[in-house]
C-alpha positions in Angstrom: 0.0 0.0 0.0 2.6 2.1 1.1 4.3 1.3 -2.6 1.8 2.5 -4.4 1.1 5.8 -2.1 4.5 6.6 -3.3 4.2 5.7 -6.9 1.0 7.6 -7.2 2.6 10.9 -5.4 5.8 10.2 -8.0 3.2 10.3 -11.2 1.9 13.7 -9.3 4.9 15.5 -9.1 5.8 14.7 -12.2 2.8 15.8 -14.1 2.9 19.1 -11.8 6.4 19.7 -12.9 5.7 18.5 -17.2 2.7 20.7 -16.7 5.1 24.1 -15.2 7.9 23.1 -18.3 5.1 23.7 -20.5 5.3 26.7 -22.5 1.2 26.6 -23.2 0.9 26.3 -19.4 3.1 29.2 -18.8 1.5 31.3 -21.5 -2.0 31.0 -19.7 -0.6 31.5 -16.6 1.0 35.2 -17.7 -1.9 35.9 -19.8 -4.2 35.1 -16.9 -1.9 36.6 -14.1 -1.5 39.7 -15.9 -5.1 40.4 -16.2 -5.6 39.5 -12.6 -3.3 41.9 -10.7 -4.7 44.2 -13.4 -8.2 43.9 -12.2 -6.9 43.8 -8.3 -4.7 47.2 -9.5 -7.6 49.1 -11.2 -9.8 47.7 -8.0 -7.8 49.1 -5.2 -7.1 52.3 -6.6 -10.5 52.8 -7.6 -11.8 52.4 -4.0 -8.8 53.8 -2.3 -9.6 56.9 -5.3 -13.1 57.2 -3.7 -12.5 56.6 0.0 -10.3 59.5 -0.2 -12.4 61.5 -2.5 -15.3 61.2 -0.3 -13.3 62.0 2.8 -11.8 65.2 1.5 -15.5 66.2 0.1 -16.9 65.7 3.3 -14.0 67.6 5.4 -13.7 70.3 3.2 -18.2 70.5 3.4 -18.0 70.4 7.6 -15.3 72.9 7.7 -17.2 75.5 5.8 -19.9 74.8 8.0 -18.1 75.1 11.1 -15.9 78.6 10.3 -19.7 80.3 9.9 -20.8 78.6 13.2 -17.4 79.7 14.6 -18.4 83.4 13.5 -21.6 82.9 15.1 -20.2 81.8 18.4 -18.2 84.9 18.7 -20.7 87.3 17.5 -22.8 86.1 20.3 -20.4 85.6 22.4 -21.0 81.7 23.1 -17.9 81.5 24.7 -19.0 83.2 28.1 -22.3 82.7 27.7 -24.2 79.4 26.7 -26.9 80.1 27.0 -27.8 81.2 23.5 -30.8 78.7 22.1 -30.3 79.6 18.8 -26.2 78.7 18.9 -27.4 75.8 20.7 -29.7 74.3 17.6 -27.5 75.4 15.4 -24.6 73.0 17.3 -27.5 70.4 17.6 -28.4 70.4 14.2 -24.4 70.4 12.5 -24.0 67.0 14.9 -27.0 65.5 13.9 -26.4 66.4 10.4 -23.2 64.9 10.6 -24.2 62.5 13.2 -21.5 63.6 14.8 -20.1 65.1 17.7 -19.0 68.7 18.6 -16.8 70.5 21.3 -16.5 74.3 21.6 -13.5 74.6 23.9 -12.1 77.9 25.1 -8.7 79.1 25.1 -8.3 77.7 28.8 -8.6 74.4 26.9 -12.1 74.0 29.1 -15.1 72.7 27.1 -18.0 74.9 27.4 -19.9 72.8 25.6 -20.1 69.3 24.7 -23.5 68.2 22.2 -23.4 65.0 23.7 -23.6 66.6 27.5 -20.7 64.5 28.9 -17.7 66.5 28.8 -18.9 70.1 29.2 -16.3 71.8 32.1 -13.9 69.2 31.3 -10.1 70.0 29.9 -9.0 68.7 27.2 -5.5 68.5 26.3 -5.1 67.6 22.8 -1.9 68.0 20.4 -4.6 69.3 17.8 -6.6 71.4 20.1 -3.1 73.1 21.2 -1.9 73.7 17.7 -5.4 75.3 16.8 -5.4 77.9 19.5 -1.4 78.8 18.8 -1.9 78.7 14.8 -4.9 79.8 14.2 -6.2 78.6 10.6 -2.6 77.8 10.1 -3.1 75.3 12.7 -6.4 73.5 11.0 -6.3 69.8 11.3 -8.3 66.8 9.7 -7.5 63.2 10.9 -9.3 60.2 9.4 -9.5 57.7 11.8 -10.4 54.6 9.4 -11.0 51.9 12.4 -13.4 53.8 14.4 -15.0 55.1 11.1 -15.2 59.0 11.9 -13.2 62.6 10.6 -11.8 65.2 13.5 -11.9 68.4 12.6 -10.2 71.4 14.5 -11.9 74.6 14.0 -10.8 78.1 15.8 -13.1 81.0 16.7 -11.4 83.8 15.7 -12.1 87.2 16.9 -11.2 89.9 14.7 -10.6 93.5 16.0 -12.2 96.5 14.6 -11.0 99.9 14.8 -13.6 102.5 16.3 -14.0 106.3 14.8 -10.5 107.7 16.5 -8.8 104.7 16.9 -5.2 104.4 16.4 -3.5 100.6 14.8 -1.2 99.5 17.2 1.1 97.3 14.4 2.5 95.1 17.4 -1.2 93.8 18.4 -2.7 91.4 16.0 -5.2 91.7 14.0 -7.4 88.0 15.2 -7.3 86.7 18.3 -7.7 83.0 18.5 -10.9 83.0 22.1 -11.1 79.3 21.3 -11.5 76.0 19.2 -14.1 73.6 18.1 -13.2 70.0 18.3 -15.8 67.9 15.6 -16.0 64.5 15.2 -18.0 63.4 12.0 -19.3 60.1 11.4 -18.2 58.2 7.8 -20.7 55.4 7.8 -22.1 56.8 4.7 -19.1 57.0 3.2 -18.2 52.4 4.5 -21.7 52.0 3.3 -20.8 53.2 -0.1 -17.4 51.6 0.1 -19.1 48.5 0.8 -21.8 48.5 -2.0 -18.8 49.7 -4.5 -16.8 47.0 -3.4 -19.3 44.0 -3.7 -20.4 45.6 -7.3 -16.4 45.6 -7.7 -15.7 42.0 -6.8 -18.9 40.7 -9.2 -17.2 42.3 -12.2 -13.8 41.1 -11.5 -15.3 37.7 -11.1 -16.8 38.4 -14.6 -13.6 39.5 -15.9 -11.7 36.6 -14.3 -13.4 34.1 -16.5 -13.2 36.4 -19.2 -9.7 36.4 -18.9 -9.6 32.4 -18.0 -11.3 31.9 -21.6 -9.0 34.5 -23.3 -6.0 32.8 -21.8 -7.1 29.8 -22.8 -7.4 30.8 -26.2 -4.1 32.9 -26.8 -1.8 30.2 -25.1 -3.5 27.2 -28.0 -3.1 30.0 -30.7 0.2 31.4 -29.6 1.3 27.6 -29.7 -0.4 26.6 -32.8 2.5 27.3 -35.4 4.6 25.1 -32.9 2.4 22.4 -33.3 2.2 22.5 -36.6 6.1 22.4 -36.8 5.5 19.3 -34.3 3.3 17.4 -37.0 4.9 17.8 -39.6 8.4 17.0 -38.0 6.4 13.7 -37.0 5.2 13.7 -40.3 9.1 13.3 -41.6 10.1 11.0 -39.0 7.4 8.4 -39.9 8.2 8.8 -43.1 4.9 9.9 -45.0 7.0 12.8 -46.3 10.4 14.0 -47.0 9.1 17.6 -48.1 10.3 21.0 -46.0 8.3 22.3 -43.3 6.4 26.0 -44.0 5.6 27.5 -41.0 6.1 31.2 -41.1 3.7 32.9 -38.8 6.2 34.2 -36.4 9.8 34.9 -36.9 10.8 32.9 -34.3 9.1 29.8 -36.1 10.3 30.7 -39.1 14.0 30.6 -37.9 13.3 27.2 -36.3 11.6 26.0 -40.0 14.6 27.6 -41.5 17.3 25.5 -39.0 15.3 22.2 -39.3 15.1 22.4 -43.1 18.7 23.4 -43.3 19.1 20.0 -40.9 16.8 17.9 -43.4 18.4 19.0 -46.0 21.9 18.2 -44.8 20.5 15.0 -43.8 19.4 14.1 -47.0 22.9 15.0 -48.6 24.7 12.0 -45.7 21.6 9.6 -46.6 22.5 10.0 -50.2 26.5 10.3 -49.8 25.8 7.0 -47.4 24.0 4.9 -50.0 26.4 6.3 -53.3 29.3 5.0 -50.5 27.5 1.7 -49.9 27.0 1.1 -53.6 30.3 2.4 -54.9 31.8 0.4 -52.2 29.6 -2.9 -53.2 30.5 -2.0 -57.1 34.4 -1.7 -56.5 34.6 -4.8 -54.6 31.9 -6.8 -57.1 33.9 -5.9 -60.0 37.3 -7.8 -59.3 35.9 -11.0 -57.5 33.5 -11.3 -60.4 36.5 -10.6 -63.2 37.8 -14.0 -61.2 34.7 -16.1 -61.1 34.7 -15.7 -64.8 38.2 -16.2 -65.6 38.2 -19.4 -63.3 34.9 -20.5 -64.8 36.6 -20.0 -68.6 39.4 -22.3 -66.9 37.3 -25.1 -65.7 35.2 -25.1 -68.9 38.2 -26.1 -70.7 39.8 -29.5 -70.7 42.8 -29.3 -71.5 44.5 -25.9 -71.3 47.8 -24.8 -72.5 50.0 -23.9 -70.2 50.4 -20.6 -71.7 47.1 -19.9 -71.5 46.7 -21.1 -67.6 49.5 -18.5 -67.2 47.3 -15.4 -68.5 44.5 -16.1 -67.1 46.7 -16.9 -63.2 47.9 -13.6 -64.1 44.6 -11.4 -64.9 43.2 -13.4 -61.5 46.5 -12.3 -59.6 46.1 -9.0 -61.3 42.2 -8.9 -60.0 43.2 -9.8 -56.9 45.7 -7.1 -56.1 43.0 -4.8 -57.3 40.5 -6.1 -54.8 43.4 -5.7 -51.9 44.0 -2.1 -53.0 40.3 -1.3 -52.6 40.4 -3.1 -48.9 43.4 -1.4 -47.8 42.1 2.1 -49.1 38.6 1.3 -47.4 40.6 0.5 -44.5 43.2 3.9 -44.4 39.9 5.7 -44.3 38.2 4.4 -41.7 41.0 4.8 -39.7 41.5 8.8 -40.3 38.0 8.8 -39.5 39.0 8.1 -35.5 39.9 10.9 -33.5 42.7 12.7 -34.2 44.4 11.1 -31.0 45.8 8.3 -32.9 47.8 10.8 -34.3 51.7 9.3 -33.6 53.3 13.3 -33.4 56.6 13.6 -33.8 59.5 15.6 -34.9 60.2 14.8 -38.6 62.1 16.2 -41.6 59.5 17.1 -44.1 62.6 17.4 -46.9 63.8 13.8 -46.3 60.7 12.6 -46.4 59.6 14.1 -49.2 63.0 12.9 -51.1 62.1 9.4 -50.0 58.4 9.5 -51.3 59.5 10.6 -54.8 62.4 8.2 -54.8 59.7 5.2 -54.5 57.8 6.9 -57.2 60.2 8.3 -60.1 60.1 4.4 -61.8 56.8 4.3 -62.4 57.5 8.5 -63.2 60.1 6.7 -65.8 57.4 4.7 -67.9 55.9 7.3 -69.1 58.7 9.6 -69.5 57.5 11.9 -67.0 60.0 13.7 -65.1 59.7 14.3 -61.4 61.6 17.3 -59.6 61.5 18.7 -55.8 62.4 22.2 -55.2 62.7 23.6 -51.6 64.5 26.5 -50.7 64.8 25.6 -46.9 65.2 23.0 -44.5 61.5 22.5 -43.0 61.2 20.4 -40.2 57.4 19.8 -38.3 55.4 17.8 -36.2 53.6 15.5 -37.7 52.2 11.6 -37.9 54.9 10.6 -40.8 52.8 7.9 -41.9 49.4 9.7 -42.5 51.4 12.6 -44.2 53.4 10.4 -45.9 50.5 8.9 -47.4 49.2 12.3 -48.7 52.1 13.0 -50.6 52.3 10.1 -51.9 48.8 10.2 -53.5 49.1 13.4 -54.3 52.2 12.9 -56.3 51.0 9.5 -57.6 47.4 11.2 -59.2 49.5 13.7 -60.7 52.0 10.8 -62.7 48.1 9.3 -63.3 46.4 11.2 -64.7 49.3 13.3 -66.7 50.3 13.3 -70.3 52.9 11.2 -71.6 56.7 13.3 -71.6 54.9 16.1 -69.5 55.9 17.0 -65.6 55.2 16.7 -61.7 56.8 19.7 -59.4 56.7 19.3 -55.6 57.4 22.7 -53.9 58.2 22.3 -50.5 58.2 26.2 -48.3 57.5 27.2 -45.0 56.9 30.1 -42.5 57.1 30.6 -38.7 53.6 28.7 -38.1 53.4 26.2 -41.7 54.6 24.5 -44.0 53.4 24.2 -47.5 53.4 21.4 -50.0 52.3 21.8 -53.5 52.2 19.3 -55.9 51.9 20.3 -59.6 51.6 18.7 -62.9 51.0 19.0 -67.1 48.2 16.9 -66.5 44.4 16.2 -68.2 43.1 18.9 -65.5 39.9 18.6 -63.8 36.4 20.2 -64.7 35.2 22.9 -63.1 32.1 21.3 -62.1 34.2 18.7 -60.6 36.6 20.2 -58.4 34.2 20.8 -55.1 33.5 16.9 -55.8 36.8 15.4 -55.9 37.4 14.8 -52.3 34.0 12.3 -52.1 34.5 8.9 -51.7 34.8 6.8 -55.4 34.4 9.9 -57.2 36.1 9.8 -60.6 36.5 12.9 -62.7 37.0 10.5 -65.7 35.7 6.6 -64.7 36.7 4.9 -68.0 39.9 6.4 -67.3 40.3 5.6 -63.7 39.6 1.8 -64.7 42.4 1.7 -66.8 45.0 2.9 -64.9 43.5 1.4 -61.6 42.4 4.2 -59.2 40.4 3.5 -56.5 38.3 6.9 -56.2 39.9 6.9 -52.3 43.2 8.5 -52.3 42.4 12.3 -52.4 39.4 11.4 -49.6 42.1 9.5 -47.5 44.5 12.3 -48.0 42.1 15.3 -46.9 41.2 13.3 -43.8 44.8 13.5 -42.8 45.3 17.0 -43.7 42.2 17.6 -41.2 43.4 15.5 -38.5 46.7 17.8 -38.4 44.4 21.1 -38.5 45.6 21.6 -41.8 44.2 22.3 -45.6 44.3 20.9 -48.5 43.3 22.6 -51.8 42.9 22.4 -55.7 43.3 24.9 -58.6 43.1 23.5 -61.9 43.1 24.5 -65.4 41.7 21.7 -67.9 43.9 20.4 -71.0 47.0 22.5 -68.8 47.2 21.0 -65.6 46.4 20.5 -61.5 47.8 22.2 -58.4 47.4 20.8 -54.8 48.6 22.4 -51.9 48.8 21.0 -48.5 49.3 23.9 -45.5 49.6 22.2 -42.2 51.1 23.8 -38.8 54.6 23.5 -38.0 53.6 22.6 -34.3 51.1 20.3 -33.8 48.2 21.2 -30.9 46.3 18.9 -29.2 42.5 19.1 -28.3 43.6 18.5 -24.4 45.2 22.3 -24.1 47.4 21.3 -21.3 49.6 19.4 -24.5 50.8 21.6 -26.8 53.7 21.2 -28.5 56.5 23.5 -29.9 59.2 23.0 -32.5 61.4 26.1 -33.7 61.8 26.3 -37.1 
């Protein structure tokens, strides 16, 4: 039980956290969020807008009421005497307008009248009261009291001198005396109530926008997404194979950048498919060719009787011959897949790239001879570099041995050796057929011929130049072709002096 408590809260979490890695999830839930603290925003400040509205409204209403009363009281002189009826209604009537409550207090901070009855003779000693009666109207205070639900008002009765017929203005006496102040308290339960009644109207049309905004976001996160599903399908699409077309999906630009990479992918993928299956079928052709060539020489054999021995001989001979040609194919196939491996098969080390090179066209000047074909290094400088001798060896080699090839009878091959502080350069020129333009960006695939019928005869593979760019790469080198047709081919192999390895911490150096 306890098993599958666990499994169950496992398959929980996880759809909680698939469903927060979801960008349609997260696109409701800012669509939806935004809109919500919007609404709770626009709420709040339109009732805090109002409450404060109101309140000033109503301060600014009961203090104009209260400076006539205040003129009132001192014109009847309230202060010493109460017992004015008409001041007294008039008090009466402003608190029960109000429903309030009001205190005339005089400037002995006494309270000479209270309209609820209870304070009346009492003192009061309030910061407010005090600033009144020293400020004047300067000293005019409101408080809000929120939690008790009522406005304070501080009011002073100001008497205000007049100058009799013969009187002179004494500039040090002032003007307005301050006899006294008027402490009101007015109620704001009409101003809650309407607070309230806003609020609940408030809250019924947020709850209406809420779902409003649940539906919209809703609908914006599936259309937002829909281009990205219809990338999804049709991806699928490929992968089940039902077509090999490019995806269109353009509606925003960053779909149509991911369209743009994936059909850039496809498209590359589709030039390896086809380079794999030309590679697969040149390879099954190449190695067909000779091991058929012997089944029907041997079958010619053992359809004979009696065959002369000279005969026998030819045909041991075009086998032998056959067979040689299927071992070149297997040990070129092989020399390949091995410069595919990492370049840390690489066997560095210090070698003289002029002795070498003397040593590679040694081995190939007699079959240079046969044609008449003469074979010449120049190098004006001893270059010496770190390199894998064999695999660079091997370039030269092919290099050079294309060039005798595929040249003219009594032409030429030049191998130019030179070097700089950071490479060394090999070219390898010849008087040869040349190759096409349209073939010279091809020439480094796998069994590509320039000339097949040609190739046959003198028994190329279609591998060397592939073999011999792999080894140029693996040095961080180049390798690259200029040719002129009917005049002639240059390669020319730049590799670094010093090799570096991918692990930083092992790099070589070798002065020149």
């Amino acid at each position: 039980m306890d098993s599958k408590n666990k499994l169950s809260d496992l398959f929980h979490n996880y759809k909680i956290s698939n469903l927060f890695r979801s960008l349609r999830a997260r696109i409701f839930i800012i669509v939806f969020l935004t809109g919500l603290i919007s609404c709770l925003v626009m709420h709040y400040a339109i009732i805090e807008n109002y409450e404060k509205r109101a309140v000033d409204v109503k301060t600014s209403e009961v203090q104009t009421q209260l400076r006539i009363l205040a003129n009132h009281l001192i014109t009847a002189g309230y202060l010493q005497d109460t017992s004015s009826e008409v001041i007294g209604s008039e008090l009466n009537m402003l608190a029960n307008l109000y429903d309030g409550r009001v205190l005339i207090i005089n400037d002995n901070l006494q309270v000479v009248k209270d309209t609820y009855g209870i304070s009346e003779g009492k003192t009061i000693i309030s910061e407010e009261v005090v600033r009144c009666l020293k400020k004047g109207n300067d000293g005019i205070t409101s408080v809000y009291d929120t939690a008790d639900g009522y406005i304070e008002i501080t009011t002073p009765i100001i008497e205000t001198k007049s100058l009799e017929e013969g009187d002179v203005l004494d500039e040090s006496e002032p003007k307005e005396i301050v006899r006294g102040v008027m402490l009101t308290s007015v109620s704001t339960e009409n101003i809650t109530t309407t607070l309230a009644i806003l609020s609940q109207k408030a809250t019924r049309v947020e709850l209406i926008v809420i779902l409003i905004e649940l539906g919209f976001a809703l609908i914006a996160a599936n259309g937002l997404l829909k281009p990205f599903d219809r990338i999804t399908s049709a991806i699928n699409d490929i992968k089940a194979g039902y077509t090999d077309q490019p995806i269109s999906v353009s509606d925003y630009l960053e779909t149509e950048h991911i369209v743009n990479a994936f059909n850039q992918l496809l498209e590359r993928m589709k030039v390896l498919d086809d380079s794999r299956q030309e590679f697969v079928s040149n390879v099954s052709h190449e190695l067909k060719t000779p091991i058929t060539s012997v089944k029907v020489l041997a079958d010619t054999l053992l359809a004979q009787e009696e065959v002369p021995n000279e005969t026998y001989r030819d045909f041991m001979q075009d086998i032998s011959g056959e067979i040689d040609r299927e071992d070149k194919i297997i040990n070129d196939l092989l020399a390949l897949v091995k410069m595919d491996k990492k370049a840390s098969s690489l066997n560095i080390t210090s070698v003289d790239i002029n002795a070498m090179t003397e040593i590679i066209l040694k081995r190939l000047r007699p079959i240079a001879r046969k044609r008449n074909i003469e074979l010449t290094l120049v190098s004006s400088r001893q270059v010496t570099a770190e390199i894998d001798e064999v695999k660079i060896s091997l370039v030269i080699m092919n290099l050079v041995e294309n060039a005798i090839k595929y040249n003219k009878d009594n032409g030429w091959v030049k191998v130019i050796l030179d070097a700089d502080h950071q490479f060394f350069t090999v070219d390898v020129m010849d008087s040869g057929i040349g190759i096409p333009e349209d073939s010279i960006d091809h020439i480094y695939e796998r069994f590509y011929r320039v000339d097949k019928s040609r190739s046959r005869e003198i028994g190329g593979t279609g591998l060397g130049l592939a073999i011999a760019r792999s080894a140029v790469l693996m040095h961080r080198g180049s390798l690259k072709a200029s040719s002129v047709p009917g005049e002639g081919t240059t390669f020319t192999v730049k590799i670094p002096l010093t090799y570096v390895s991918t692990d930083n911490s092992q790099i070589k150096t070798k002065k020149l």
